[in-house]
Backbone as CSV, one residue per row, in Angstrom:
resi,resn,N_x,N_y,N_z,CA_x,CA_y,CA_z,C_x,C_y,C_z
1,UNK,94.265,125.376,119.904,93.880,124.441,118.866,93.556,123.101,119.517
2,UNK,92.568,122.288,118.953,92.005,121.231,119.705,92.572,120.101,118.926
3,UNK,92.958,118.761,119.681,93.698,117.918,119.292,92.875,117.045,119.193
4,UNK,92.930,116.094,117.823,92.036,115.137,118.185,93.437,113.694,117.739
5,UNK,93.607,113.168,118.339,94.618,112.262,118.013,93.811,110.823,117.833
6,UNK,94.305,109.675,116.734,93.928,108.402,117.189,95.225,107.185,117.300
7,UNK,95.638,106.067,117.143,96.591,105.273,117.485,97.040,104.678,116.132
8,UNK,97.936,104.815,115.881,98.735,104.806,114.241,99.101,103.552,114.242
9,UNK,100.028,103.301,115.355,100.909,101.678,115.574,101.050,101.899,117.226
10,UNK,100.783,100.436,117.616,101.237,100.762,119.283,102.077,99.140,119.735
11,UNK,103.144,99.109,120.013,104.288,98.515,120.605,104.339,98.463,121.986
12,UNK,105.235,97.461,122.445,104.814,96.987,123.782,105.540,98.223,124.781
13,UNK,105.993,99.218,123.878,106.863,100.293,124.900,106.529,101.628,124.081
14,UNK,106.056,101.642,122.935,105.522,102.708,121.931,104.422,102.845,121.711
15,UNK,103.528,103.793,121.585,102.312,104.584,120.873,102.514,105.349,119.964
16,UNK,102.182,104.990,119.005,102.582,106.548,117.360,101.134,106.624,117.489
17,UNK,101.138,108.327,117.376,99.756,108.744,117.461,99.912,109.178,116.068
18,UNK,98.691,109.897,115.061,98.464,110.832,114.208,97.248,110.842,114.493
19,UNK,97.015,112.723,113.619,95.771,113.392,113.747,94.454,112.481,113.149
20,UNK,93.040,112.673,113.589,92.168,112.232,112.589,92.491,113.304,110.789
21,UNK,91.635,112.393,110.574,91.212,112.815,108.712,90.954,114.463,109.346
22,UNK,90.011,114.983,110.082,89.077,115.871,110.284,89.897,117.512,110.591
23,UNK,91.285,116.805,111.721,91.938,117.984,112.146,93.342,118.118,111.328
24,UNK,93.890,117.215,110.335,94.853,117.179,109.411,94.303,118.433,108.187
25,UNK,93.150,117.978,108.035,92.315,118.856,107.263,92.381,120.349,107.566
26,UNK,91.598,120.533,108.910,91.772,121.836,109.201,92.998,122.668,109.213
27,UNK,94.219,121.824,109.476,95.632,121.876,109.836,96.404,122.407,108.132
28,UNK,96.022,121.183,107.126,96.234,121.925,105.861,95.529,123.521,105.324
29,UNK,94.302,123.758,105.809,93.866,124.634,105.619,94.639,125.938,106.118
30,UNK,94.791,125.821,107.181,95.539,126.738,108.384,96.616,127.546,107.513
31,UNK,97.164,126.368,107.616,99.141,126.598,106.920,98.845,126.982,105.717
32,UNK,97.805,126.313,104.443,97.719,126.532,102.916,99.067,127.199,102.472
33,UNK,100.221,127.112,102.712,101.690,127.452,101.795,101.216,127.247,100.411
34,UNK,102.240,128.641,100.383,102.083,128.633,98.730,103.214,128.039,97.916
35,UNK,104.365,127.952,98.659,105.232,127.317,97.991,105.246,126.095,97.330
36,UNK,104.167,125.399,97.878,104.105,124.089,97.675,102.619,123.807,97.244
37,UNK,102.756,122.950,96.562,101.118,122.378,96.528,100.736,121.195,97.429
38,UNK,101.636,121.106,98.035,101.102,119.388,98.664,100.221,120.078,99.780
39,UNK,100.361,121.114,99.935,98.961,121.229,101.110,97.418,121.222,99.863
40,UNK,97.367,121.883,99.278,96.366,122.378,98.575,95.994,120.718,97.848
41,UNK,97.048,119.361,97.570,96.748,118.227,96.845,96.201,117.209,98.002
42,UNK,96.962,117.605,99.630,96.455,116.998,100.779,95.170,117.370,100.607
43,UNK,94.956,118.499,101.095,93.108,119.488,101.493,92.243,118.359,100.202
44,UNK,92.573,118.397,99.098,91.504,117.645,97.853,91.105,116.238,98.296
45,UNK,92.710,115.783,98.442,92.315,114.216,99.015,91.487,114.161,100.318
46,UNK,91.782,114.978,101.218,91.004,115.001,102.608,89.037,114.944,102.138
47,UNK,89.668,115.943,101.511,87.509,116.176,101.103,87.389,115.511,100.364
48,UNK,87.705,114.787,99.437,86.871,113.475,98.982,86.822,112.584,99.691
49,UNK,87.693,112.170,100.402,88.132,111.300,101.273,86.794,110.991,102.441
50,UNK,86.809,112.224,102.893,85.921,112.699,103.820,84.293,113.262,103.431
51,UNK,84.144,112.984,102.149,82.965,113.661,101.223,82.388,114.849,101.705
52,UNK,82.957,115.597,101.588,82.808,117.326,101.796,82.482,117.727,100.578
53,UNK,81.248,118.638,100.361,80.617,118.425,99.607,80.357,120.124,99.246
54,UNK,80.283,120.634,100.808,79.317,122.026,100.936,80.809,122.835,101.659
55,UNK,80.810,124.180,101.342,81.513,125.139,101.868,81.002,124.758,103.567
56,UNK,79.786,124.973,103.698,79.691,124.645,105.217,80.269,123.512,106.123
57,UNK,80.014,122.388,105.174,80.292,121.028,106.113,81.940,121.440,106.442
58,UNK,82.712,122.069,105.264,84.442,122.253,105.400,84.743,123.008,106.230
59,UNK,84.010,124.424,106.617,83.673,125.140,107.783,83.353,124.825,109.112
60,UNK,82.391,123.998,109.088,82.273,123.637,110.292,83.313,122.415,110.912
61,UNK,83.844,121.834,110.164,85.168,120.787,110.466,86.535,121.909,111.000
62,UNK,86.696,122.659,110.270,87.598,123.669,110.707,87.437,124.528,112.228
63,UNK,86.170,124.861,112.035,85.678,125.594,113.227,85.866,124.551,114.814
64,UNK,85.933,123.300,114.138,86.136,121.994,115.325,87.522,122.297,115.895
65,UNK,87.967,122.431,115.199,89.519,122.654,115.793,90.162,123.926,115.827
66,UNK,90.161,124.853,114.709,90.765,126.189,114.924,89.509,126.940,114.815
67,UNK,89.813,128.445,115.748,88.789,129.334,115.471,88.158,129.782,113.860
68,UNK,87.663,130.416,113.552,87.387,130.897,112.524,87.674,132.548,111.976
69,UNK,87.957,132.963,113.411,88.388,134.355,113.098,90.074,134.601,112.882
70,UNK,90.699,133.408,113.037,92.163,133.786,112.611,92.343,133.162,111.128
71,UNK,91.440,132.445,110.256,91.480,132.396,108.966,92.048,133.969,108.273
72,UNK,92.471,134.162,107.522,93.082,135.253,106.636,92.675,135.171,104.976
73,UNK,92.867,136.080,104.471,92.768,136.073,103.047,93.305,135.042,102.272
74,UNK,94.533,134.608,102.602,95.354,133.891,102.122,94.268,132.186,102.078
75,UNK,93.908,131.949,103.577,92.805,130.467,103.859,91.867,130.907,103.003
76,UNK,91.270,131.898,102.836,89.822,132.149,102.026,90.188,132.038,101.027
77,UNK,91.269,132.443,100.236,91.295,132.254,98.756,91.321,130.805,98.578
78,UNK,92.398,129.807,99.556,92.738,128.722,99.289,91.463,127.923,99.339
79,UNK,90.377,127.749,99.998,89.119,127.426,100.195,88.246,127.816,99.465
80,UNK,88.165,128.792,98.931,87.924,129.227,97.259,88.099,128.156,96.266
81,UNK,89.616,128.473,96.012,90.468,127.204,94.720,89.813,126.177,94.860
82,UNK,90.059,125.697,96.608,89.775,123.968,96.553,88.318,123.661,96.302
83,UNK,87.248,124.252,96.085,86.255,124.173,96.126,85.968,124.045,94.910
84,UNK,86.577,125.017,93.419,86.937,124.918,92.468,87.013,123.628,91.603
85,UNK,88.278,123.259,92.501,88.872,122.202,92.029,88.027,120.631,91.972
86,UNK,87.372,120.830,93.397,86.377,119.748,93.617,85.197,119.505,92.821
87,UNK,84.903,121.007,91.532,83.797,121.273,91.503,82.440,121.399,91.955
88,UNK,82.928,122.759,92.990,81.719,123.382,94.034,81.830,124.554,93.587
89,UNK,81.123,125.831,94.157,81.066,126.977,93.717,81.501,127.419,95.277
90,UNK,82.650,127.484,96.167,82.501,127.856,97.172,83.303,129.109,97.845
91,UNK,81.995,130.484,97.175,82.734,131.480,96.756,82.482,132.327,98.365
């Protein structure tokens, strides 16, 4: 998995890193738990956030960081919903 990190807060003896917008994204996608919705309410905010618009553009952000062949049924449905939700058709 490819890291893309940028600089959160940096101190004269500390660096806090976090992910970009781009690989948090892919990262919610990945995991999509069902137990919870905060991945599936993260992924919404990410793509507006990020104006993702097209099944592709969300694809190809994913494909930046994780492969595409270890997606599962479980990511496809969830990428389904969220697409839904955004009002896209991204069947």
């Amino acid at each position: 998995m490819k890291e893309d990190k940028e600089t959160y807060k940096a101190y004269s003896n500390l660096k806090i890193l976090k992910p970009k917008a781009e690989q948090l994204l892919a990262m919610k996608i990945l995991a999509s738990r069902l137990e919870s919705a905060k991945d599936f309410v993260d992924a919404y905010i990410l793509c507006k956030d990020l104006k993702i618009t097209t099944k592709d553009k969300l694809m190809n952000i994913i494909s930046n960081y994780i492969p595409l062949t270890i997606l599962g049924e479980r990511q496809i449905n969830f990428i389904k919903y969220l697409g839904e939700d955004l009002g896209y058709d991204w069947k």
